[in-house]
C-alpha positions as CSV (number, residue, x, y, z in Angstrom):
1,X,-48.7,19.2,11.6
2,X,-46.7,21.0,14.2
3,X,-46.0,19.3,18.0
4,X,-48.0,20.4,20.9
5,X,-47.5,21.6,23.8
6,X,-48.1,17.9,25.6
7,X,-45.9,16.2,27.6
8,X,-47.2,12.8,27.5
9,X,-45.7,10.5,31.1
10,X,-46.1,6.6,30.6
11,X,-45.8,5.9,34.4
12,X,-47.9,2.6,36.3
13,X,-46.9,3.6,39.5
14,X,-49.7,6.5,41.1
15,X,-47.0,8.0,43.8
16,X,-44.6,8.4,40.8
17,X,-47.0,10.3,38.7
18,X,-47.9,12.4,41.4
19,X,-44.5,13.4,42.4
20,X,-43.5,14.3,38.6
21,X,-46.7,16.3,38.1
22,X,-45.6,17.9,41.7
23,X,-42.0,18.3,40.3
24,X,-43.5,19.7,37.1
25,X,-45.4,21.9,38.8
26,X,-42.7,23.4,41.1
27,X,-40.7,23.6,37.7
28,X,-43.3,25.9,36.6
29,X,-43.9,24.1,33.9
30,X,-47.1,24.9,31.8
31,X,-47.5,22.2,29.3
32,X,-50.2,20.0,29.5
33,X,-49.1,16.4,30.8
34,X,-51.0,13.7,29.6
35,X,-50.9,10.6,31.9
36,X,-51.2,7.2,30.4
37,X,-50.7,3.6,32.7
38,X,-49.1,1.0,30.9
39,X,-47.3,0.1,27.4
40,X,-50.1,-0.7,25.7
41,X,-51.9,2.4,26.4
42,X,-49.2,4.5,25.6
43,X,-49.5,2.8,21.9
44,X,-52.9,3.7,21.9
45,X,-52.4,7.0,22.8
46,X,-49.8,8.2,20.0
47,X,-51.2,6.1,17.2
48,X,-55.2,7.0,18.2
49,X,-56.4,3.5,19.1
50,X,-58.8,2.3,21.1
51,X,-60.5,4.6,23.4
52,X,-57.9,7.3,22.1
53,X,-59.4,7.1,18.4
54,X,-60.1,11.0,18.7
55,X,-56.5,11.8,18.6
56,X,-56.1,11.1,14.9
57,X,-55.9,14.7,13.9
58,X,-54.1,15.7,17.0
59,X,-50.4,16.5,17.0
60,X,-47.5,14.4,18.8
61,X,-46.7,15.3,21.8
62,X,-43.1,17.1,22.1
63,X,-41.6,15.2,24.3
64,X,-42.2,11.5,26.5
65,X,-41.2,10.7,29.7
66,X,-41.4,6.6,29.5
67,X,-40.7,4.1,32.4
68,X,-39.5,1.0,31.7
69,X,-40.8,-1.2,34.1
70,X,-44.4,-1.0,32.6
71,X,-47.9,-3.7,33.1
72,X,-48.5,-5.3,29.5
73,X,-45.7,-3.8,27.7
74,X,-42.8,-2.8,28.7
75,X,-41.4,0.6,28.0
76,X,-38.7,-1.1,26.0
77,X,-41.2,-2.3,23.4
78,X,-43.7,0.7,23.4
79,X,-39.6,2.4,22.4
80,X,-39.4,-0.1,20.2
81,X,-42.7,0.4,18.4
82,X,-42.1,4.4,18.0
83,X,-38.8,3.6,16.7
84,X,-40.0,1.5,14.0
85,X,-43.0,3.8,12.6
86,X,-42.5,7.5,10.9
87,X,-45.5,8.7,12.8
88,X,-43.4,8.6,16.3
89,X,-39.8,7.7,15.3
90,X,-38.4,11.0,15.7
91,X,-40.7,12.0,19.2
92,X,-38.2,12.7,22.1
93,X,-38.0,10.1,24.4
94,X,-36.7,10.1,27.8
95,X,-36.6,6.9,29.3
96,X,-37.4,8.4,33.2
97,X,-37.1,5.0,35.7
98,X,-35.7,3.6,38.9
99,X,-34.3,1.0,37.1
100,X,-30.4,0.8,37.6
101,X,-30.2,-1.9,35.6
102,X,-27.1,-1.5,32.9
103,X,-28.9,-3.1,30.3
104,X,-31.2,-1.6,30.6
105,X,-29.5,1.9,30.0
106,X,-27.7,0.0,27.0
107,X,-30.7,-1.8,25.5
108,X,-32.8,2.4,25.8
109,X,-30.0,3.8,23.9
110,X,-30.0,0.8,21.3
111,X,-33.9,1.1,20.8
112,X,-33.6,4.9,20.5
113,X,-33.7,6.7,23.3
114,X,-33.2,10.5,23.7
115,X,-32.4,10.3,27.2
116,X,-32.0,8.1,30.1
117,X,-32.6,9.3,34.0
118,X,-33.0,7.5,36.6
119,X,-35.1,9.0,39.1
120,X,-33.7,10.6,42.1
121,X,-35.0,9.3,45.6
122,X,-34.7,13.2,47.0
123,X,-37.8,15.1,45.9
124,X,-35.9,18.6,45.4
125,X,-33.0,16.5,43.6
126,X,-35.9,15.2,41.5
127,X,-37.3,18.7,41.3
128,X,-34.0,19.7,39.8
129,X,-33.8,16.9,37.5
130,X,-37.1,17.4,36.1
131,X,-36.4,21.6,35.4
132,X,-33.7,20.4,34.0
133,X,-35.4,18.1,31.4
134,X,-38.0,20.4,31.0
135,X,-35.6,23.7,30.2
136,X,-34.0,21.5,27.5
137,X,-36.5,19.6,25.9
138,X,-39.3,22.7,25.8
139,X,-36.7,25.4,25.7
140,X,-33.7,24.9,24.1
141,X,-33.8,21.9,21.7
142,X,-35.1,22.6,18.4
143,X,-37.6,19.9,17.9
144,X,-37.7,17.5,14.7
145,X,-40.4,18.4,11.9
146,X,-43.4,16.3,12.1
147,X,-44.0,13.9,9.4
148,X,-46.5,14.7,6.9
């Protein structure tokens, strides 16, 4: 099973999700983005739970853009949880938050995390930031087989 050509955004707060599809977007980005709410969500998503059931057969996506600060589970433990199972350990994910927290940025690293940006307050800065991620993630890094 190869990875897709998702982007899948864990992100609670609406104005956030629309200004990183909008940053996306101005990074010309063509991926599909997948939006999910909260922690527990995002586990249902990547291991085809619940109301996501239908995505059993479906590839990972290639990369995650995970927030920390997250309703019903934090994004700490939805890291912790792909960490800990085959079928999403080796997923890319960039931990993408306001949080300035630096235990946060410690306790990312220590569950696993690809990356860790903290989201600019200037939209073109963002813009920037997001290109950025995107160029490396879709373009240049060479992505992890998929467990069979």
């Amino acid at each position: 099973m190869s990875r897709s050509d998702l982007i899948l955004l864990v992100e609670d707060s609406a104005d956030d999700v629309a200004l990183t599809l909008s940053a996306l977007g101005r990074a010309r980005v063509k991926h599909k983005v997948e939006v999910v709410l909260d922690g527990a969500e995002a586990l249902d998503y990547l291991f085809a739970a619940g109301r996501y059931a239908e995505n059993a057969d479906k590839p990972p996506p290639c990369f995650i853009l995970l927030d920390i600060n997250l309703p019903k589970l934090p994004g700490i433990e939805v890291l912790k949880r792909l960490r800990s199972d085959p079928r999403t350990r080796l997923i890319p994910t960039v931990m993408l938050t306001t949080s300035r927290e630096e235990r946060d940025v410690e306790e990312s690293y220590r569950c696993g995390a690809n990356s860790y940006i903290r989201k600019p307050v200037d939209f073109q800065e963002f813009v920037t930031v997001i290109r950025s991620l995107a160029k490396y993630w879709l373009t240049y890094n060479e992505a992890a087989p998929s467990p069979r």
